[in-house]
PyMOL Python script that loads the backbone (N, CA, C, O; Angstrom):
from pymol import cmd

cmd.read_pdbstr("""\
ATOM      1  N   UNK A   1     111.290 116.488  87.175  1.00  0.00           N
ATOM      2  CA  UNK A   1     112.441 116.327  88.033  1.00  0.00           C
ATOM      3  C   UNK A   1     112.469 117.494  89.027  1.00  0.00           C
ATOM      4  O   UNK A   1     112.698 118.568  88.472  1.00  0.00           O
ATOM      5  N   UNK A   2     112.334 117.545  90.052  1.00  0.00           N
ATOM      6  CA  UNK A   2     112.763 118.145  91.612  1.00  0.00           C
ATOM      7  C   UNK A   2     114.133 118.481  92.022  1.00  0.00           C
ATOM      8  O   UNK A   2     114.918 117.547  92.186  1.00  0.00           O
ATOM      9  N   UNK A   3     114.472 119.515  92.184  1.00  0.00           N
ATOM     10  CA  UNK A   3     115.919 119.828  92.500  1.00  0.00           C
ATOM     11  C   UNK A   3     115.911 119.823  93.995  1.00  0.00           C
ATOM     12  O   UNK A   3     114.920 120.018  94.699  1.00  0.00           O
ATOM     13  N   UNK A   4     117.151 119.574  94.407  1.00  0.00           N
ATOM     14  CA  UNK A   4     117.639 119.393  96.115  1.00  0.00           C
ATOM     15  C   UNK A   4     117.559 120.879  96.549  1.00  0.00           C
ATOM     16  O   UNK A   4     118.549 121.448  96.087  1.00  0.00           O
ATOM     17  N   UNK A   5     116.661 121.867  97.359  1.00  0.00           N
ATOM     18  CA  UNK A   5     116.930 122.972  97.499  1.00  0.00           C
ATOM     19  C   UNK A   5     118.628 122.902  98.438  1.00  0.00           C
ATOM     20  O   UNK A   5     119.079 121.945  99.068  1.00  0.00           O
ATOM     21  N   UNK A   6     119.292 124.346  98.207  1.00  0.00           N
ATOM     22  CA  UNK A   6     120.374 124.769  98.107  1.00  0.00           C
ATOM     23  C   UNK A   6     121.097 124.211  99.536  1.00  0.00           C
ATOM     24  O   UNK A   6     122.147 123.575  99.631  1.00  0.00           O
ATOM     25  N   UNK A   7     120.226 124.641 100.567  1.00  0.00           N
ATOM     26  CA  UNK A   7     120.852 125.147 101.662  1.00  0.00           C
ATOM     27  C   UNK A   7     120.822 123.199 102.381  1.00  0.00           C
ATOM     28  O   UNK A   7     121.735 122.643 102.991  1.00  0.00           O
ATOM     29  N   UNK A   8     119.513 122.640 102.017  1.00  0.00           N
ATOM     30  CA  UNK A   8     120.096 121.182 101.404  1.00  0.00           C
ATOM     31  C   UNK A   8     121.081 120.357 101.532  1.00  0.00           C
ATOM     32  O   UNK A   8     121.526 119.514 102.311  1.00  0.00           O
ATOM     33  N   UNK A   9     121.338 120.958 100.318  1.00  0.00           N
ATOM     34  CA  UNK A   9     122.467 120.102  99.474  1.00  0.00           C
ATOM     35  C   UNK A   9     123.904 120.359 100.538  1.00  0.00           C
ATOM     36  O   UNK A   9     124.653 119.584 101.134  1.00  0.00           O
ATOM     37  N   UNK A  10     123.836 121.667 100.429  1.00  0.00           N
ATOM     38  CA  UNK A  10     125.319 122.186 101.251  1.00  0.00           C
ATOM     39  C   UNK A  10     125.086 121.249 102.844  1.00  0.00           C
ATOM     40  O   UNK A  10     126.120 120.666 103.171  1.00  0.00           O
ATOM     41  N   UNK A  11     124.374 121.131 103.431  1.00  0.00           N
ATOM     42  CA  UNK A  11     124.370 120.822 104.645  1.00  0.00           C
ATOM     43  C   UNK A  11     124.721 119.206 104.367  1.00  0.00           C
ATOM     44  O   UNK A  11     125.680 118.725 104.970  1.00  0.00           O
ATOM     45  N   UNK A  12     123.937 118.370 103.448  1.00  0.00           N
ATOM     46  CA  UNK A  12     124.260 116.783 103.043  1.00  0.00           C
ATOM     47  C   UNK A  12     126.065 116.954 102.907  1.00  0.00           C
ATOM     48  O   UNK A  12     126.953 116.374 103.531  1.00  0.00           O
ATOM     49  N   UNK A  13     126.141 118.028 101.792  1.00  0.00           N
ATOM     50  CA  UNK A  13     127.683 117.588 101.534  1.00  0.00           C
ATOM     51  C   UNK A  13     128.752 117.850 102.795  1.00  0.00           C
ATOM     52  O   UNK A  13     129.647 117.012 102.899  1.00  0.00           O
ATOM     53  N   UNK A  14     128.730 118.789 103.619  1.00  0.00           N
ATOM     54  CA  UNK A  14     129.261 119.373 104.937  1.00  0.00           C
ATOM     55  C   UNK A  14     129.644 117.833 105.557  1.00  0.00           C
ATOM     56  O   UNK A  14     130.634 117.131 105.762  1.00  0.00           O
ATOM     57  N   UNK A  15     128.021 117.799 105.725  1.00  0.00           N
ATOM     58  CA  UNK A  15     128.141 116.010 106.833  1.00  0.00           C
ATOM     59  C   UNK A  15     129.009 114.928 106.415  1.00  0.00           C
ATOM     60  O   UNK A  15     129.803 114.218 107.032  1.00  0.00           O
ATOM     61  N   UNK A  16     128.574 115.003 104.956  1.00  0.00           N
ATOM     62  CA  UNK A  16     129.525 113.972 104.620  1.00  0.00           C
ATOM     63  C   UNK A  16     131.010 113.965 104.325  1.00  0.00           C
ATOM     64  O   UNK A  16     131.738 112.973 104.280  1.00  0.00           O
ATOM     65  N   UNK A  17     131.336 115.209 104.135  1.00  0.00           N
ATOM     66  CA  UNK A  17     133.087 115.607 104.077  1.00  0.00           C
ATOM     67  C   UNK A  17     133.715 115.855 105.599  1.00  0.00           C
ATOM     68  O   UNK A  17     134.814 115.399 105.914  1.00  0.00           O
ATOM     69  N   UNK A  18     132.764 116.743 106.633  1.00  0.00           N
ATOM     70  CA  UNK A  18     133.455 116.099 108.102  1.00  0.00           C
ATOM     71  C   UNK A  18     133.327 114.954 108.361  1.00  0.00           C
ATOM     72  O   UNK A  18     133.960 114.539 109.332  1.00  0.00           O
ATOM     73  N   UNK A  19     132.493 114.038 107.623  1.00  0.00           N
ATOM     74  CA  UNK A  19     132.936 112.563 108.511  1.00  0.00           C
ATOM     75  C   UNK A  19     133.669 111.302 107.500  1.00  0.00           C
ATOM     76  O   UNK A  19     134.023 110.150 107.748  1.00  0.00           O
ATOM     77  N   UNK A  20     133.690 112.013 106.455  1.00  0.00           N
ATOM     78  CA  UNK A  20     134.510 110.763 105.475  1.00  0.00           C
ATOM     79  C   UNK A  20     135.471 111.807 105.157  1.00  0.00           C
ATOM     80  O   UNK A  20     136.572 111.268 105.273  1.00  0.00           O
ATOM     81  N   UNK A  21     135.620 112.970 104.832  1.00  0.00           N
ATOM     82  CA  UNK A  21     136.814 113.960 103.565  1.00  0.00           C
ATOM     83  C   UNK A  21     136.481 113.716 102.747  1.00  0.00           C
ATOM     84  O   UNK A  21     137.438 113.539 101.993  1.00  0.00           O
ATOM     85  N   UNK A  22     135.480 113.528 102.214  1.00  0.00           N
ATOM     86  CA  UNK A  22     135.495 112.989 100.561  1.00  0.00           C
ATOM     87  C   UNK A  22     135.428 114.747 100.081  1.00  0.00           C
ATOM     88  O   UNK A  22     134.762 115.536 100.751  1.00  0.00           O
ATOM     89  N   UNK A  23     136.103 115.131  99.014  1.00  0.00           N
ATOM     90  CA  UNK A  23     136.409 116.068  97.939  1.00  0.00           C
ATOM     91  C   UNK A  23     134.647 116.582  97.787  1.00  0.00           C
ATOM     92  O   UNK A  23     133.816 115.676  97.730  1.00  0.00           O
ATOM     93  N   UNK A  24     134.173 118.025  97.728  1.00  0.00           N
ATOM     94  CA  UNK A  24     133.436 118.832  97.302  1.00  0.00           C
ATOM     95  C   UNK A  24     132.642 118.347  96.333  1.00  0.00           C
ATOM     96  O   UNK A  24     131.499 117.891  96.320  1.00  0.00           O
ATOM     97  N   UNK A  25     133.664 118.577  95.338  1.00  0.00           N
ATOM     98  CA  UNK A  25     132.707 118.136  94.031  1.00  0.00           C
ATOM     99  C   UNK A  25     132.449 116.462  93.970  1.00  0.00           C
ATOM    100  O   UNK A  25     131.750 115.909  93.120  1.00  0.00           O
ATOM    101  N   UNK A  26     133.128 115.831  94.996  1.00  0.00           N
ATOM    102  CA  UNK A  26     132.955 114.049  94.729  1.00  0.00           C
ATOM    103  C   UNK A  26     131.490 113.911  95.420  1.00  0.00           C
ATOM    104  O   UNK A  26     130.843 112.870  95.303  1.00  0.00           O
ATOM    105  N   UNK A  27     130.954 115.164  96.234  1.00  0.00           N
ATOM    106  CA  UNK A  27     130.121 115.015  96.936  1.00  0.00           C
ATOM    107  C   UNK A  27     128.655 115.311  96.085  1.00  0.00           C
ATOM    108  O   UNK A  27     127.579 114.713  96.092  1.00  0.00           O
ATOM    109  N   UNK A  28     129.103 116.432  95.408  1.00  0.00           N
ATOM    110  CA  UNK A  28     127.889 117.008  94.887  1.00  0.00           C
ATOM    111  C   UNK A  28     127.542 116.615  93.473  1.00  0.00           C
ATOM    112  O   UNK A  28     126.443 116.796  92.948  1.00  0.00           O
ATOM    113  N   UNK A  29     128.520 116.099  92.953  1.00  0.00           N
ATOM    114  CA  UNK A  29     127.830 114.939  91.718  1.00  0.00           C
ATOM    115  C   UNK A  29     127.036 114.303  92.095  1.00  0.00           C
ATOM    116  O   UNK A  29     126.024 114.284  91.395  1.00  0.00           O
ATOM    117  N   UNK A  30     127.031 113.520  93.260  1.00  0.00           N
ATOM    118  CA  UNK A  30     126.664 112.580  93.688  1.00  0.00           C
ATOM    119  C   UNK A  30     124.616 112.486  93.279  1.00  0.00           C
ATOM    120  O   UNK A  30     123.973 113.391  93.811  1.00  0.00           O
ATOM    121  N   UNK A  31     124.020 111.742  92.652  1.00  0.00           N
ATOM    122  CA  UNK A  31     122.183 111.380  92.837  1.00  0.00           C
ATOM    123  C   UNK A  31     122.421 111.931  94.539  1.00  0.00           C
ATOM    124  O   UNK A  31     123.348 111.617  95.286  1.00  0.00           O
ATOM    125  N   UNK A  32     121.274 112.823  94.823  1.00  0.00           N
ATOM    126  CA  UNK A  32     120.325 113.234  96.012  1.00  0.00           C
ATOM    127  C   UNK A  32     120.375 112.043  96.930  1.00  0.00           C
ATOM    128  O   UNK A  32     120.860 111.922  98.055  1.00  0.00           O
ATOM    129  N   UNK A  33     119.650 111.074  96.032  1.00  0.00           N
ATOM    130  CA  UNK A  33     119.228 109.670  96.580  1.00  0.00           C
ATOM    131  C   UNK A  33     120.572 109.367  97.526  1.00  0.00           C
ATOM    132  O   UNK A  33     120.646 109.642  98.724  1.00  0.00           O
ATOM    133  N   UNK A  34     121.573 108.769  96.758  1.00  0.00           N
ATOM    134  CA  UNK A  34     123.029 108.128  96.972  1.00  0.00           C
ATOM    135  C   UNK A  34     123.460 109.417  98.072  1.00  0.00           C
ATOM    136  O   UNK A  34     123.783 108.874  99.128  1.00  0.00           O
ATOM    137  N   UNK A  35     123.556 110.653  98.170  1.00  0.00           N
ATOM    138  CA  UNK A  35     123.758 111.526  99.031  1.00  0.00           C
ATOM    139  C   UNK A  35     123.396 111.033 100.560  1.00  0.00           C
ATOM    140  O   UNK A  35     124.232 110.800 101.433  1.00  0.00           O
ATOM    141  N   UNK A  36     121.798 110.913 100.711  1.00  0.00           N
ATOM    142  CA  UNK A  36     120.864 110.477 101.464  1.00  0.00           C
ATOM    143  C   UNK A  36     121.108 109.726 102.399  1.00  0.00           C
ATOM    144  O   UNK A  36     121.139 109.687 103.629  1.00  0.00           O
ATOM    145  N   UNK A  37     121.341 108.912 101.178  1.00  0.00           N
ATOM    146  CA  UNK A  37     122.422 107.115 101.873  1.00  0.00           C
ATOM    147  C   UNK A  37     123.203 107.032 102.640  1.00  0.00           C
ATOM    148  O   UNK A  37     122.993 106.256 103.572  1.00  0.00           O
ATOM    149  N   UNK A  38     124.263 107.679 102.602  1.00  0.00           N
ATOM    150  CA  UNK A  38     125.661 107.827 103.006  1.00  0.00           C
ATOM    151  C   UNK A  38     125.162 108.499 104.004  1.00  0.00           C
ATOM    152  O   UNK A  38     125.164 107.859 105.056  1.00  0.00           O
ATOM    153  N   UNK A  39     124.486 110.171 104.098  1.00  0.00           N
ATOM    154  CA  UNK A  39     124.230 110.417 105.741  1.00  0.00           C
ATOM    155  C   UNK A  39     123.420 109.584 106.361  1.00  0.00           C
ATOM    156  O   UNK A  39     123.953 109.184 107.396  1.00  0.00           O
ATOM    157  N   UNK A  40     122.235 109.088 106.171  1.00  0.00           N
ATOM    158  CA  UNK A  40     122.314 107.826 106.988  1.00  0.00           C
ATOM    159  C   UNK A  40     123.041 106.910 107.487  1.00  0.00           C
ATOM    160  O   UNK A  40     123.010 106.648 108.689  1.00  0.00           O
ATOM    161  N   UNK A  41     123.772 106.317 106.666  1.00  0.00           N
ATOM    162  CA  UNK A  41     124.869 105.541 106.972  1.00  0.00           C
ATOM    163  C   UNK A  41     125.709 105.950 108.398  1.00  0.00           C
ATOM    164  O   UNK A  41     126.057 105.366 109.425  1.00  0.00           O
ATOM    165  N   UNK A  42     125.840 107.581 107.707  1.00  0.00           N
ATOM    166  CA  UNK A  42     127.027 108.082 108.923  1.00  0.00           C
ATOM    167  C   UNK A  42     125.870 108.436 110.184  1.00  0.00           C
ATOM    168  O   UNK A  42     126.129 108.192 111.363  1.00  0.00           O
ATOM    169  N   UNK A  43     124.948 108.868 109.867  1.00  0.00           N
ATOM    170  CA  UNK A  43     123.806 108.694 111.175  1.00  0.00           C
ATOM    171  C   UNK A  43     124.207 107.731 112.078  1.00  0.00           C
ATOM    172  O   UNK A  43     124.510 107.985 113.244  1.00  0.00           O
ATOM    173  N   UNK A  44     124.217 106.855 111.680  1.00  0.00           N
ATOM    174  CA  UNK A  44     123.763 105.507 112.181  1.00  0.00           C
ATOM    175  C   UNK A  44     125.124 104.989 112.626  1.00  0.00           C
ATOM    176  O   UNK A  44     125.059 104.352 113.677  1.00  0.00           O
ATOM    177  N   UNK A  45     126.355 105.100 112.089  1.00  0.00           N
ATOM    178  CA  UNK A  45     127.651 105.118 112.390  1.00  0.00           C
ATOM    179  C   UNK A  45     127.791 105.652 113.832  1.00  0.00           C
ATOM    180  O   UNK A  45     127.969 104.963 114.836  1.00  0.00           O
ATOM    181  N   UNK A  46     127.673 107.077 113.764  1.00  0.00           N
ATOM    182  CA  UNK A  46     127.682 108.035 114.835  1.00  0.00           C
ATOM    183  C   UNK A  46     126.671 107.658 115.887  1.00  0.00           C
ATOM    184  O   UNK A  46     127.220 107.585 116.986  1.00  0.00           O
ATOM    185  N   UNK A  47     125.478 107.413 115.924  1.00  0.00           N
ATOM    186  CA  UNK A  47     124.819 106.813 116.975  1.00  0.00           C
ATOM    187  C   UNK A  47     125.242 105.614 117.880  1.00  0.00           C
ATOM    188  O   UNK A  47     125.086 105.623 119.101  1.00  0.00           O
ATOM    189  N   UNK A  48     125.872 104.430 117.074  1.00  0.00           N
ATOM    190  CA  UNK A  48     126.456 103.398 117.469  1.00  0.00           C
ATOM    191  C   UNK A  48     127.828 103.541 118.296  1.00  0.00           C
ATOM    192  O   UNK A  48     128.121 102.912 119.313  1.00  0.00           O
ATOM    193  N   UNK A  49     128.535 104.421 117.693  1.00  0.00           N
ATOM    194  CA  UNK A  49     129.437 105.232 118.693  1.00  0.00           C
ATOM    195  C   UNK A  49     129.371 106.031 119.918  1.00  0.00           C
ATOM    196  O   UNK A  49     130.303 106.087 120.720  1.00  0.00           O
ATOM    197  N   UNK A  50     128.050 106.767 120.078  1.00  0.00           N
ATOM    198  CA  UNK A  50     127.731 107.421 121.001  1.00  0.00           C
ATOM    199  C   UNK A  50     126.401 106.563 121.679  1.00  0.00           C
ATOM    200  O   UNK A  50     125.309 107.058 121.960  1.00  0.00           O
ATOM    201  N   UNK A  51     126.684 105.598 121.798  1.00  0.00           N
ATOM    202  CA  UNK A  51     125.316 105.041 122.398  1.00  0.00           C
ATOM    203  C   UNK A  51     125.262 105.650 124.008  1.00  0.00           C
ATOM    204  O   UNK A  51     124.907 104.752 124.772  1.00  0.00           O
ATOM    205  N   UNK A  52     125.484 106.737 124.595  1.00  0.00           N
ATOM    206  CA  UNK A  52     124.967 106.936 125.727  1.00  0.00           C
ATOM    207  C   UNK A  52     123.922 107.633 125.536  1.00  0.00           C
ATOM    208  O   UNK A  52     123.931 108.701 126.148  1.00  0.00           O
ATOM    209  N   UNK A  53     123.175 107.463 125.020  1.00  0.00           N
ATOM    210  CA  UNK A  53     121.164 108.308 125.371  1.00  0.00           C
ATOM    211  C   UNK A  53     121.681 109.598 125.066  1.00  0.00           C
ATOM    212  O   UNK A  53     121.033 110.410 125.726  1.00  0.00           O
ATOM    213  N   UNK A  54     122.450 110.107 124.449  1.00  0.00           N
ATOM    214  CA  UNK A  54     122.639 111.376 124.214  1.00  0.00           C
ATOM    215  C   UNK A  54     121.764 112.139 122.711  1.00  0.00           C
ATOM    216  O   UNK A  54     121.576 111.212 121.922  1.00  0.00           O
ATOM    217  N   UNK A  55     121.429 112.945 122.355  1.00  0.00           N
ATOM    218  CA  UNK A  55     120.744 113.758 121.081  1.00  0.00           C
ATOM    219  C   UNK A  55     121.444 112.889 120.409  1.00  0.00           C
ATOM    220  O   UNK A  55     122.187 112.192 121.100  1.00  0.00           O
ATOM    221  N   UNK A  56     121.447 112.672 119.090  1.00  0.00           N
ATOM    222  CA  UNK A  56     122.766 112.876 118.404  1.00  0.00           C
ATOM    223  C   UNK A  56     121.983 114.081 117.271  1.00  0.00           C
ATOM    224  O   UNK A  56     120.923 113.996 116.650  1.00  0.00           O
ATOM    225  N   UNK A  57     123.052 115.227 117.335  1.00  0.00           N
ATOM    226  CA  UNK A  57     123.085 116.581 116.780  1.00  0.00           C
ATOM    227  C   UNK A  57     123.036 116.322 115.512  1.00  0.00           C
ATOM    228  O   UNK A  57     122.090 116.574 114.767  1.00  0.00           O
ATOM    229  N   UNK A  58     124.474 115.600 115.109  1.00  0.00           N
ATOM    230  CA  UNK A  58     124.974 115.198 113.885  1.00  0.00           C
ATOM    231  C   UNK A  58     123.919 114.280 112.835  1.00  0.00           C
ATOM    232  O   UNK A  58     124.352 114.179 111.687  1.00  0.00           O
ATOM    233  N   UNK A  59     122.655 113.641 113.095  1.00  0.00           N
ATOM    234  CA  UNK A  59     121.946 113.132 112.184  1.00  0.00           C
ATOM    235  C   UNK A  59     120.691 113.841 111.248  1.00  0.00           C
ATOM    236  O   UNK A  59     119.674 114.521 111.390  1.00  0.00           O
ATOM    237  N   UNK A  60     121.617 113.098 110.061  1.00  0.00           N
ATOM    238  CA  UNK A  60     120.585 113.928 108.925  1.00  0.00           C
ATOM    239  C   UNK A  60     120.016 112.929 108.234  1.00  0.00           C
ATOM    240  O   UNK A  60     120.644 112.042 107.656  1.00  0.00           O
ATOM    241  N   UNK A  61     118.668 113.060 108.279  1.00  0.00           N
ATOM    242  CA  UNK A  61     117.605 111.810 107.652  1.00  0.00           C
ATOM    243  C   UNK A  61     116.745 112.526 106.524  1.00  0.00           C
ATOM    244  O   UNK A  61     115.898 111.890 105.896  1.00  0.00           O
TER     245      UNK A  61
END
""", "prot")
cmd.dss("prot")
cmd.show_as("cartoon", "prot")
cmd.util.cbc("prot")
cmd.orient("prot")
């Protein structure tokens, strides 16, 4: 088994509590995998919103 290095994990959970609020620890229980998911999700959220050809900063793959 492979652990999520640190700096990681904190950056997955960040993304996903500025763009949902979900609670700290609701974040970091969470499987890596299922983490993953959800910033994609919000990737892909956020792109669809900003569809002017712009970076988007905010995506974590």
């Amino acid at each position: 088994m492979t652990r999520t290095p640190v700096e990681q994990l904190y950056k997955e959970a960040a993304f996903i509590a500025y763009y949902f609020h979900w609670q700290q620890d609701e974040i970091l229980l969470m499987p890596h995998r299922v983490r993953r998911q959800w910033c994609g999700c919000i990737s892909d959220i956020h792109a669809e919103l900003s569809a002017d050809g712009k970076e988007n900063v905010f995506e974590i793959r």
